[in-house]
N, C-alpha and C positions, 0 to 999 in steps of 0.2 A: 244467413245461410239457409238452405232449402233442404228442408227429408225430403223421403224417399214417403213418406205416409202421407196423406192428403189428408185424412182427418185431424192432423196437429194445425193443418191452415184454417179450417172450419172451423176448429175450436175457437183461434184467434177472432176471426171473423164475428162468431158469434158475440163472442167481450165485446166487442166495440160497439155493435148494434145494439146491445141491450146497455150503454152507457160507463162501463165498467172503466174505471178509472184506471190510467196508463195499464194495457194488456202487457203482460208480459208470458211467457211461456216457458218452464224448466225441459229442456228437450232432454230425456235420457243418453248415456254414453253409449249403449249398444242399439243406440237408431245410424244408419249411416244417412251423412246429410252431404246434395248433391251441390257441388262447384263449377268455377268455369276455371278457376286459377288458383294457384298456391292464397292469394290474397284473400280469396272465400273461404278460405277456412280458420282463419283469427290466431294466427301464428304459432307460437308453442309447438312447434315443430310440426305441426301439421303441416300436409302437403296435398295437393289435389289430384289423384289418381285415378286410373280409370279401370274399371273393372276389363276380365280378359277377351277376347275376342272384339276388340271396339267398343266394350261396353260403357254403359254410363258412367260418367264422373264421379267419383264421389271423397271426403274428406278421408284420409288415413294420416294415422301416425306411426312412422315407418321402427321398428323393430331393427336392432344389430344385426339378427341372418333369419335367415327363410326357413322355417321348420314343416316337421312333415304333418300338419293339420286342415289344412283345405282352405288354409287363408293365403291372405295374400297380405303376410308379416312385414317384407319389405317394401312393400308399396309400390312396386315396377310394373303392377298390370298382370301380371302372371303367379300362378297361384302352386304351392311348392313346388317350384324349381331349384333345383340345387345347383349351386356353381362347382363344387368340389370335387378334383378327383378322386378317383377310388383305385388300391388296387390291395388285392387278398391272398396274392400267391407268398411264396418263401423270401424273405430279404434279400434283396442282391437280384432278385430276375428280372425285379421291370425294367421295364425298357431296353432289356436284353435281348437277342435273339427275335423271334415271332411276339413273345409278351410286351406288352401294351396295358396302360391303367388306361380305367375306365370314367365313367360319371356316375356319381352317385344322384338316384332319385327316391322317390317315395313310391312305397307301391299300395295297394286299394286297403293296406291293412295300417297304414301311416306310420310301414317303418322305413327304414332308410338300406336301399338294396342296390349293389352296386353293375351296371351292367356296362356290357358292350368292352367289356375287361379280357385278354386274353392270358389266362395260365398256360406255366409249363406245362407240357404234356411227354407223353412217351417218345425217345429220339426214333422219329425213322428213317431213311436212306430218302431224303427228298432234294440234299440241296440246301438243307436249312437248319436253323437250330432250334429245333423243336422244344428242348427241355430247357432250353434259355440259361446255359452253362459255358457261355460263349467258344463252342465246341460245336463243330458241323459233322453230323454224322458219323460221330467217333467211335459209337459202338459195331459200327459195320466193318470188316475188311474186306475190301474191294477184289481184292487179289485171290483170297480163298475162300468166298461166299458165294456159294453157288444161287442163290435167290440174289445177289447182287454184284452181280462178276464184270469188272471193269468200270461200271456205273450202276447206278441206283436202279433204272429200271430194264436193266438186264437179268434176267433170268435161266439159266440153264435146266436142261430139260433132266425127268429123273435117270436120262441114261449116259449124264453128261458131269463133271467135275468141274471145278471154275480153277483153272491153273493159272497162276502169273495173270488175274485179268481178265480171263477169256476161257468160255466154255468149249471143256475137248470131252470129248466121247470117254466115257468109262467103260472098259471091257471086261474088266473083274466086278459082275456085279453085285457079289455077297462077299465080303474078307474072313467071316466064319463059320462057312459050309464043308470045309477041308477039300473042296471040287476046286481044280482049274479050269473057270470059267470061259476063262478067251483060249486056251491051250497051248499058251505062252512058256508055258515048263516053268515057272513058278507059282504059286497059289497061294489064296486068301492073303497074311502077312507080308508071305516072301514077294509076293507081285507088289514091289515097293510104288511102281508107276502110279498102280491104282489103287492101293490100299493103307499107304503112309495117312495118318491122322484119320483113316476110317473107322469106324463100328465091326468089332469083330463077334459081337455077344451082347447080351446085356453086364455093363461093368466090365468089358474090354474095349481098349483100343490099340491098332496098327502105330507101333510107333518105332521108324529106324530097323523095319522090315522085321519085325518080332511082336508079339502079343504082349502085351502091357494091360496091367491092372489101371484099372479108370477110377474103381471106386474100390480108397481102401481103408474102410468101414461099415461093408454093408455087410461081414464075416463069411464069404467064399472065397475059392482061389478061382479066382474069374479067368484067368491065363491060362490056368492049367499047367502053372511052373513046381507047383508043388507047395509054395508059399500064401499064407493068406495073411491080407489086409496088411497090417506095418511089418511082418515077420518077412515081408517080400520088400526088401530094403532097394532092388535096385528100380523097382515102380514109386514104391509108396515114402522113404525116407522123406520129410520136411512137406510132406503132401498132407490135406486135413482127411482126420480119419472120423468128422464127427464134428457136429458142432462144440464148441471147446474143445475140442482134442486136437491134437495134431500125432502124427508118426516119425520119431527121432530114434536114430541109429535102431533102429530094428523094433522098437515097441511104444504103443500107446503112451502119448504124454495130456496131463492137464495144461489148458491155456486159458480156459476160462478160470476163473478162479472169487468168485462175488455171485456165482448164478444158483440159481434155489428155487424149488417148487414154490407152488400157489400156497403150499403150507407151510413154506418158512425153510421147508427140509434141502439143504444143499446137495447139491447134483455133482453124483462123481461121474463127470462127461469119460473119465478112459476105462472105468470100472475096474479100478484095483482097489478097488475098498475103501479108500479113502476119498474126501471131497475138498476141494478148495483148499484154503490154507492149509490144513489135516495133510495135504497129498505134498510130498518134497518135492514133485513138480512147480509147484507154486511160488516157492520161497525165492522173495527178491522180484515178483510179478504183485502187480496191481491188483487188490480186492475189493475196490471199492473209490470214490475220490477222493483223494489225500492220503488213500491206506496205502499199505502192503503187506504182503504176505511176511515174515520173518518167524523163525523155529515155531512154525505150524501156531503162530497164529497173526491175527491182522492187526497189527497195527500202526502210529504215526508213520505216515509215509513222505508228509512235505513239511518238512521243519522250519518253512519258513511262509507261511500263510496265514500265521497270525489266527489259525484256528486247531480248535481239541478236535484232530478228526476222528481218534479212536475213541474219543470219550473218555480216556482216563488217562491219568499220569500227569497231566498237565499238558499247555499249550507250547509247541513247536523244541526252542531249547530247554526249559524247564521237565519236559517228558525225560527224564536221564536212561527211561529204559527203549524206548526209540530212539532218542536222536542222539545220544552219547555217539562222536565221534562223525556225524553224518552232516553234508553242508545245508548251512543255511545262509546261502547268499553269496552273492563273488568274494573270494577270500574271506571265507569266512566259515568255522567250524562248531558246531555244539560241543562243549564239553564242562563239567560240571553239573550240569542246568543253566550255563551261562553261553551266551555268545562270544567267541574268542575269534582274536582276528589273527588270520594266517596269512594273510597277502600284505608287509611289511613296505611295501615299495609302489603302491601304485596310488598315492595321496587319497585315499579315501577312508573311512570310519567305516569298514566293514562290518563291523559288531555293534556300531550305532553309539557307540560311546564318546562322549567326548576330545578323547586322544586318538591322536590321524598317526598312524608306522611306528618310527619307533619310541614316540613322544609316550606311545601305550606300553610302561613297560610293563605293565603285567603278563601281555602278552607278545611280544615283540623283541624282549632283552636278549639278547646271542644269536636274534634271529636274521637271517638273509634280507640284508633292506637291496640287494643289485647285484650285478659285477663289480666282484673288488668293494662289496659295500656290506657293513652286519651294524646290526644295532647295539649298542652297550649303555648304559647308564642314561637311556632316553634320547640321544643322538646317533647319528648317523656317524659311522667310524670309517676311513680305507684302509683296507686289507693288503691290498696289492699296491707295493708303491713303485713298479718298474714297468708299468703300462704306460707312462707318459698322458693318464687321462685321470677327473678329477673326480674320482669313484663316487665320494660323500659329499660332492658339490659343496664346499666349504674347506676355506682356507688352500686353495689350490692342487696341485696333480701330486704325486708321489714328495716328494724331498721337499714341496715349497709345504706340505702341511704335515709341519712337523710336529704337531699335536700323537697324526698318528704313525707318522714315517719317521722317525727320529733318528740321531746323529747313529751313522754303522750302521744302519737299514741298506739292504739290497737292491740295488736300484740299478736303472739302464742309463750312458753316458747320452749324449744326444748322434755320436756317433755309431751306436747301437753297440757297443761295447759294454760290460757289466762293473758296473762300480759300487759307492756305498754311498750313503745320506752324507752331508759334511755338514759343521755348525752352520754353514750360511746357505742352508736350506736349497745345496745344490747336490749335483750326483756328482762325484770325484774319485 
């Protein structure tokens, strides 16, 4: 093999002219030595590579992947190149919509930086899906957007309205001046043509040729009905009056209910004095994951996740002061601190215990396993023996299973006439 240094052949050179018995030379591992083929470099996985741009040949031994150091780890002649896509937006967008992953390179600081990647971005009226939500242009309405009225790059001018599509001239062109602008004999409101869903104010809008509160939490009577904020039931009822608040039948309610200052202090978002759990708004709402609100305060709320989400009482049915009575899981009730199962008839261990309906009599005995079916003494019993069907799927329909339809039992003849069980397990 050949370096790259000319002074290691001199050396050699030298040995042999002054005598020196068999030359040999230790070449260091960090000298690179130059080849013409895999075979010039003494195997051991070596391979003969060529530096980038056409450069000279020389021995490597090629590395699992290409890292971002200025070598050329994999041995391909190019020096950190990464093969690997890249992409950085939210799960679910690439290759969504406009987004695109990218490639990852290295950049002059030898870290690994992903370009040529397209993120979602803001939707806008283009045609396209910008926010890679597989949704084109969804925040626009075409029909009532006067900056995009019938298509995207339609525009309606300020003295114009986008109706059905298409911009028409507005002649009312203030809704809360109390002037009839065009001299139409209606005004501002009542000019329903031109002022339905317009700005009548700040915190008013034209709505169904009447003034309407917009904003009913900001504590005026924006309309001028006499009523402010939720006491104006027929604007503001189920409208949010406030972050966490909302407006129900006529007054401030809490909806948030887990939200608190930077200092811990819970936030009464409808200011009746109370906060969060504390407020009877709350009770039976979420405060938290796993919690909820219950008699002003928060606790177990999911009895069956297998975790202490209030912190005390114990986990899920063992909590007896949460979950006494509340489900944890299909057919299936806390009570005790036990899991009890309440769904008798659909083959499954609801409560996780061993015994499947009515095989559970702890749970199960008297109780509904169907139609025409209850449990008794760890089996399935019929009920009903004049339905001509086999309720407890055992021992046959009414009269033939006379375990539970016995002799002088009420039964249906096959003629649909009314008879009774007979010894020989018939209707007669």
């Amino acid at each position: 093999m050949k370096t790259f240094n000319p002074w290691l052949r001199a050396l050699c050179a030298l040995l042999l002219l002054s005598g020196a018995a068999g030359c040999k030379v230790e070449f260091p591992n960090d000298v690179p030595y130059t080849c013409d083929a895999d075979a010039d470099c003494g195997g051991d996985g070596y391979l003969c590579a060529a530096l980038p741009n056409d450069g000279a040949k020389y021995c490597c031994l090629p590395e699992e992947a290409e890292r971002c150091n200025n070598v050329d780890d994999d041995c391909d002649g190019a020096v950190d190149e990464l093969d690997t896509p890249c992409y950085t937006g939210p799960a679910g967008t690439g290759g969504v919509g406009l987004c695109k992953t990218g490639q990852s390179v290295c950049d002059r600081n030898s870290a690994i930086v992903c370009i040529n990647q397209v993120l979602p971005r803001t939707e806008t009226c283009n045609g396209k899906d910008d926010d890679c939500d597989n949704s084109i242009d969804e925040d626009f309405d075409l029909q009532t957007d006067p900056g995009h009225c019938g298509r995207c790059d339609v525009v309606c001018t300020s003295l114009q309205s986008c109706v059905k599509g298409e911009c028409v001239r507005r002649t009312e062109l203030d809704c809360g001046n109390g002037v009839d602008d065009n001299n139409d004999g209606p005004a501002d409101c009542a000019d329903r043509d031109d002022c339905d869903n317009q700005a009548c104010g700040e915190g008013c809008v034209c709505r169904n040729g009447r003034r309407t509160e917009a904003n009913c939490g900001a504590g005026g009577d924006e309309d001028g009905d006499g009523f402010t904020d939720c006491a104006d039931r027929d604007d503001c009822d189920n409208k949010s009056c406030g972050t966490g608040c909302a407006c129900v039948n006529g007054r401030k309610e809490e909806t948030e209910c887990s939200n608190q200052t930077a200092q811990s202090t819970p936030i009464d978002d409808d200011g009746d004095g109370s906060a969060n759990c504390l407020d009877s708004d709350c009770d039976g709402l979420s405060c938290g994951a796993g919690k909820i609100c219950r008699v002003n305060a928060c606790v177990e709320g999911d009895c069956t996740n297998g975790v202490d989400d209030d912190g005390k009482n114990g986990i899920d049915c063992a909590d007896t002061v949460s979950c006494t009575g509340e489900a944890c899981g299909q057919g299936c009730t806390c009570g005790g601190g036990n899991r009890t199962e309440t769904d008798c008839a659909d083959g499954l261990s609801n409560d996780g215990d061993p015994e499947i309906d009515c095989a559970d009599l702890a749970d199960c005995d008297g109780q509904v396993c169907g139609t025409g079916c209850v449990c008794g003494s760890g089996i399935k019993k019929e009920t009903i023996c004049n339905d001509r069907v086999d309720n407890d799927n055992n021992n046959g329909a009414d009269c033939a299973d006379s375990a539970d339809c016995p002799q002088g039992t009420s039964c249906t003849r096959n003629n649909g006439t009314a008879g009774t069980c007979q010894a020989n397990k018939t209707c007669g």
